[in-house]
C-alpha positions in Angstrom: 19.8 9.0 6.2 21.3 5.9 5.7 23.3 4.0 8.2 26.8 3.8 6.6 26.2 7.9 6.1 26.2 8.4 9.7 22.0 8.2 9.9 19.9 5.9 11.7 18.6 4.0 8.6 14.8 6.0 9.1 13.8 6.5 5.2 13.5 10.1 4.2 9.5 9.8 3.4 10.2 12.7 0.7 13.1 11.0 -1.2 11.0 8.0 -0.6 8.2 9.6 -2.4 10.5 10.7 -4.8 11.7 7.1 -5.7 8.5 5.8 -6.0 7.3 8.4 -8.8 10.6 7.7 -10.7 10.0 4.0 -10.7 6.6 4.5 -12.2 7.9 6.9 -14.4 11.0 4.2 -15.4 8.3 1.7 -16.0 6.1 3.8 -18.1 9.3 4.6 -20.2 9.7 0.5 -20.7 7.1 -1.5 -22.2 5.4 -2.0 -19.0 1.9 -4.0 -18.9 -0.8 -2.7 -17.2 -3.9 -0.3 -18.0 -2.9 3.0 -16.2 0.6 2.7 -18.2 -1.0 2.6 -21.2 -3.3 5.1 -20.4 -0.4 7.4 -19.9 1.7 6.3 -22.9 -1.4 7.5 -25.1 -2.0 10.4 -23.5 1.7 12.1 -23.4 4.0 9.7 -25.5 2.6 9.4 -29.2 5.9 10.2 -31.2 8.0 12.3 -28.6 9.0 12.1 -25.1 8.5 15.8 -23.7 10.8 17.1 -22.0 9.0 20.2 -20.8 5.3 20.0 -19.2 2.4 22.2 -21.3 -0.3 23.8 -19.6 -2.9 21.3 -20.1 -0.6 18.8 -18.1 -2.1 17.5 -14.6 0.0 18.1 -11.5 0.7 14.3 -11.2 1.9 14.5 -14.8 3.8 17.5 -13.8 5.6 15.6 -11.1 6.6 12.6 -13.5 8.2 14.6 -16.3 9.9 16.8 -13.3 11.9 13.5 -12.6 12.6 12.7 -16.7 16.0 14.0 -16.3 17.0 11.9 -14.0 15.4 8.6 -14.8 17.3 9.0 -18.1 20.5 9.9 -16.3 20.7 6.9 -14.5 19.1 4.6 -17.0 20.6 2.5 -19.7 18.0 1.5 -22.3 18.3 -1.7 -24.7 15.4 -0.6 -27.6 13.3 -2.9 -29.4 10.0 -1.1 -30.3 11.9 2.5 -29.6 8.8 4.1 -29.2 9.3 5.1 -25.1 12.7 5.8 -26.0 14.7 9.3 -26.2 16.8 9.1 -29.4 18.7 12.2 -28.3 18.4 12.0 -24.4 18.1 8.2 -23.4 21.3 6.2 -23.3 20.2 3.6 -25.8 24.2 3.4 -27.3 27.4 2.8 -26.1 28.0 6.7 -27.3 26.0 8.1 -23.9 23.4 10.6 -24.5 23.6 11.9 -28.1 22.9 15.2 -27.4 26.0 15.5 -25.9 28.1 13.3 -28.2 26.6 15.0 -31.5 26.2 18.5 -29.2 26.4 20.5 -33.2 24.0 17.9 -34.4 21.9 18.2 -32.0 20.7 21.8 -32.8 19.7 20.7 -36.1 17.2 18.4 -34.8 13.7 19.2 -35.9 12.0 17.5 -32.8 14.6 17.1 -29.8 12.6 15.1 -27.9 11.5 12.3 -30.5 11.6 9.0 -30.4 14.3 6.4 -31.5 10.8 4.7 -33.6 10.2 8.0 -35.1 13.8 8.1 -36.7 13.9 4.7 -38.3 11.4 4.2 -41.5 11.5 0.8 -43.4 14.2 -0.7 -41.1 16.6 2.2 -42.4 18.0 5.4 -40.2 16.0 8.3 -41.5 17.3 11.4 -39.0 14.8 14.3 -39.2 17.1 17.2 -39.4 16.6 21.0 -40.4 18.4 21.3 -43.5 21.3 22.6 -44.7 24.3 21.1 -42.5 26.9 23.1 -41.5 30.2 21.1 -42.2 30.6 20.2 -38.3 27.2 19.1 -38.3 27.7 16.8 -41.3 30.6 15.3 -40.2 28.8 14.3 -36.6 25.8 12.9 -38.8 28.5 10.7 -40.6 30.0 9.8 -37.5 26.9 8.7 -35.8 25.4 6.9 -38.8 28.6 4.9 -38.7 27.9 4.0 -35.2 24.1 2.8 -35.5 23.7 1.6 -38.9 23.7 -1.7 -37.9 21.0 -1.2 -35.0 17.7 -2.7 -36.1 14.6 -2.3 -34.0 12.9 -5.9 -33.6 9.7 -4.6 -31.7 9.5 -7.3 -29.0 9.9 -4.5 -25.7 12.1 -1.7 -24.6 13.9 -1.9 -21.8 15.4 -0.6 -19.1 18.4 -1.3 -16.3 20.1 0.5 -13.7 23.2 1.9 -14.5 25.0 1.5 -11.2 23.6 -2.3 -10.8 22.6 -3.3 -14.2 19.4 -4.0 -13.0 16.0 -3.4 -13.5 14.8 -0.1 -12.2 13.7 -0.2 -8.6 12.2 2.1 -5.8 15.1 0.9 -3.8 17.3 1.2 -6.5 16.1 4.9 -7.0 15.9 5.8 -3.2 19.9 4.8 -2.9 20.4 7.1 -5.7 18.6 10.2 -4.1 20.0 9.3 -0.5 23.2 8.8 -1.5 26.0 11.5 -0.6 29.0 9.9 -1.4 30.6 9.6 1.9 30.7 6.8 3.7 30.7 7.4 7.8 33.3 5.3 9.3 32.1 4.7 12.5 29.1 3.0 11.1 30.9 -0.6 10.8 32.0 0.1 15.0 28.0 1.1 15.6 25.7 -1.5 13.8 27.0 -4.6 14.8 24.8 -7.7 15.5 26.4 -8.5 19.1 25.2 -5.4 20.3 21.8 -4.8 21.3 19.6 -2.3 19.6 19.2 0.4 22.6 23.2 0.0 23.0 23.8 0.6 19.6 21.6 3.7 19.6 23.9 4.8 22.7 26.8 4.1 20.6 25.6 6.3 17.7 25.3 9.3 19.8 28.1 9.0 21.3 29.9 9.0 17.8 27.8 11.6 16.7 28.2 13.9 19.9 24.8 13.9 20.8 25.0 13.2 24.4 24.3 15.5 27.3 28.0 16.0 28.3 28.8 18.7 30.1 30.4 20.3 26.7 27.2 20.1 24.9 25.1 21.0 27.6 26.9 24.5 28.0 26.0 25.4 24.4 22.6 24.6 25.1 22.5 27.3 28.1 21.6 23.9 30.4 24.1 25.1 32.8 27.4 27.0 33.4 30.3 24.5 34.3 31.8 22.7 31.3 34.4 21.7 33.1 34.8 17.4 34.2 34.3 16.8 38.3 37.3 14.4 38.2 40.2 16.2 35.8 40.7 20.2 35.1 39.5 19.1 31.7 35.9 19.7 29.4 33.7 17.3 30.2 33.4 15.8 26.0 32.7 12.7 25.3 35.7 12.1 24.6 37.3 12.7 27.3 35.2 10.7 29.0 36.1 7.7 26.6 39.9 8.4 26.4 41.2 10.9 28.9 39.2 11.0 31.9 41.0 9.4 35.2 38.2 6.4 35.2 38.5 5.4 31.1 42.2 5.5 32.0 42.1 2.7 34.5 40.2 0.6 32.1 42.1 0.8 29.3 45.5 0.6 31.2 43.8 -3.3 32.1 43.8 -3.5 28.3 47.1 -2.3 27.6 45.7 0.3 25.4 46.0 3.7 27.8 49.1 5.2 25.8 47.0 5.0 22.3 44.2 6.6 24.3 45.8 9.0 25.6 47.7 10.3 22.0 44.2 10.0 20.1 41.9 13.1 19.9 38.7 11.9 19.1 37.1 7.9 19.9 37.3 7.3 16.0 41.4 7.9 16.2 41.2 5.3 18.9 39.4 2.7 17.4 41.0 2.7 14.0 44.3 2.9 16.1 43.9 -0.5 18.1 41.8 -2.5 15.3 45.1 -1.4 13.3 47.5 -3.3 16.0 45.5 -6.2 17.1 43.7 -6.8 13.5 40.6 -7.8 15.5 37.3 -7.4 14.4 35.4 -7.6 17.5 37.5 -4.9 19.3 34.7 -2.3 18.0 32.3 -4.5 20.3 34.7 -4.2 23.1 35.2 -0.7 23.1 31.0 -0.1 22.8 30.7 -2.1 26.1 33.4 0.5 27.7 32.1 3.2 26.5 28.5 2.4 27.9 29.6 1.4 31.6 32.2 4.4 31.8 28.9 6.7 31.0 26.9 4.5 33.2 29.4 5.2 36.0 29.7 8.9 34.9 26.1 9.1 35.8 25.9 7.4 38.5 28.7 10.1 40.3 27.2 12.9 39.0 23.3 11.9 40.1 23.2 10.0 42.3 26.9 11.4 44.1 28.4 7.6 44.4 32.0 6.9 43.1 31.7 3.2 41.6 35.2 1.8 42.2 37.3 0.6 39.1 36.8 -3.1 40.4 33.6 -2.4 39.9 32.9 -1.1 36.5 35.6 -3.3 34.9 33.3 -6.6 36.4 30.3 -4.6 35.3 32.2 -4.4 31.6 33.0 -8.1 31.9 29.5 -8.8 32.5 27.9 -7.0 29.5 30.5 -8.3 27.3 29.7 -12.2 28.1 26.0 -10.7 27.7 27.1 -9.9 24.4 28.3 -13.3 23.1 25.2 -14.9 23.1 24.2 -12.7 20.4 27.0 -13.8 17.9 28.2 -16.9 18.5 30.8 -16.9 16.4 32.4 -14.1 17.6 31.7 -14.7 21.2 35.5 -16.4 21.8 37.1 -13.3 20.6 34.9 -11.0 22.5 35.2 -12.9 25.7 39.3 -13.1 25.1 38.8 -8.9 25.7 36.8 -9.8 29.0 39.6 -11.7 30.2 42.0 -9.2 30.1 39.4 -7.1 32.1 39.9 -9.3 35.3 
């Protein structure tokens, strides 16, 4: 899953196999040099663009034309030859797919999956139709002859662009496509920043995502019986250990922050809460360096039995902040102005 969608940016080897076949496929619908796309476009697309496999198809064939749909979905095409181009199911006008435009029309076709080549003989707009025309029908032919009579087909090369980008087609291009789930995960900007180092930033996901071994979590896995935090009559979540826990309070009372922690509910509340007030962009990185020495010391009391003192992990905060700075520069004022306020 991608990283803005609350994943860890690992490529999904299916949907990236996916991708790949509707790239070759996009290219084979475009006049694409090479001898296996030629090969192909003999083989399957002489004057139609099937939409349905037959039985003498090859399974790799079979994969391709299972992906047609949405190649031409999220393709726009600019025809010159028209002979690798749907004249009913490519978008080749500025009227979208015909077969929806011209739905009535469409049932008279005689061949639904020809070509745009295959309806154009002598430069003039010859649609092959099954005869007669109901009146709707006619009137949609009018209508759409009005519309492309002026489209010529020059034969120099079809082509092909993204509809989202306007770009040629691309396996990235594709893979963003399939990935895609239309919601963006907010913490994502807070995780993935480039002063924080990779392992901390992996610490940071899970802790967004829930995935550490709090007491809360470790219930539900039947890991042990006590939920409950060894400093407040509280669950031991994660956030309560960020926010609400007698330790995170200290810390965030030295950054004048504890009444916004202690009205917020979850560690996303929080952050959006504080970058709202203070308008700083590197308070994200400020909070990630709290959040890992208040776990640290969590740890640390419930492994190893010691109590670090709050002098203690606020210098150890300090310290991993002004760590932190030399891996942006540029932000390394602002983050060491929150380190300040730590002492």
């Amino acid at each position: 899953m991608p990283k803005q969608q609350g994943g860890l940016g690992v490529r999904n080897l299916s949907l990236h196999n996916k991708a790949l076949m509707a790239n070759l496929l996009s290219k084979l619908l475009s006049d694409s040099e090479g001898p296996c796309f030629s090969w192909l476009a003999r083989r399957y697309l002489r004057d139609s663009i099937p939409q349905e496999t037959s039985r003498g198809d090859t399974p790799f064939w079979r994969s391709l034309l299972a992906l047609l749909p949405t190649v031409q979905n999220a393709t726009r095409c600019r025809p010159s030859t028209g002979d690798k181009i749907s004249f009913w199911h490519d978008q080749w006008t500025d009227l979208g797919h015909l077969k929806d435009r011209f739905s009535v029309l469409f049932t008279f076709a005689k061949d639904q999956h020809c070509t745009v080549r295959s309806q154009q003989r002598n430069g003039d707009w010859d649609i092959d139709l099954l005869l007669p025309l109901t009146d709707s029908a006619q009137l949609q032919l009018e209508q759409l002859m009005q519309r492309i009579h002026l489209i010529q087909l020059d034969g120099v090369g079809d082509e092909r662009e993204m509809i989202t980008t306007g770009k040629p087609p691309s396996t990235a291009a594709f893979y963003r496509l399939f990935s895609d789930r239309g919601m963006k995960w907010q913490p994502a900007e807070w995780v993935w920043r480039k002063a924080i180092p990779h392992r901390h930033k992996i610490f940071t996901w899970l802790s967004f995502r829930g995935r550490l071994n709090t007491k809360d979590n470790m219930t539900a896995k039947c890991w042990c019986s006590d939920a409950g935090c060894d400093l407040c009559p509280a669950l031991e979540s994660i956030h309560h250990i960020a926010l609400h826990c007698k330790t995170s309070t200290w810390v965030w009372e030295k950054l004048n922050v504890a009444e916004t922690a202690a009205t917020s509910n979850t560690m996303a509340q929080f952050v959006t809460k504080i970058q709202a007030l203070t308008g700083d962009s590197t308070w994200p990185t400020c909070f990630a360096a709290c959040l890992l020495e208040l776990w640290k010391a969590r740890n640390d009391r419930i492994f190893n039995g010691r109590s670090m003192a709050t002098a203690t992990i606020l210098m150890r905060i300090r310290e991993t902040l002004r760590l932190w700075t030399c891996r942006s520069p540029k932000e390394g004022q602002r983050i060491m102005t929150w380190a300040q306020k730590l002492s």
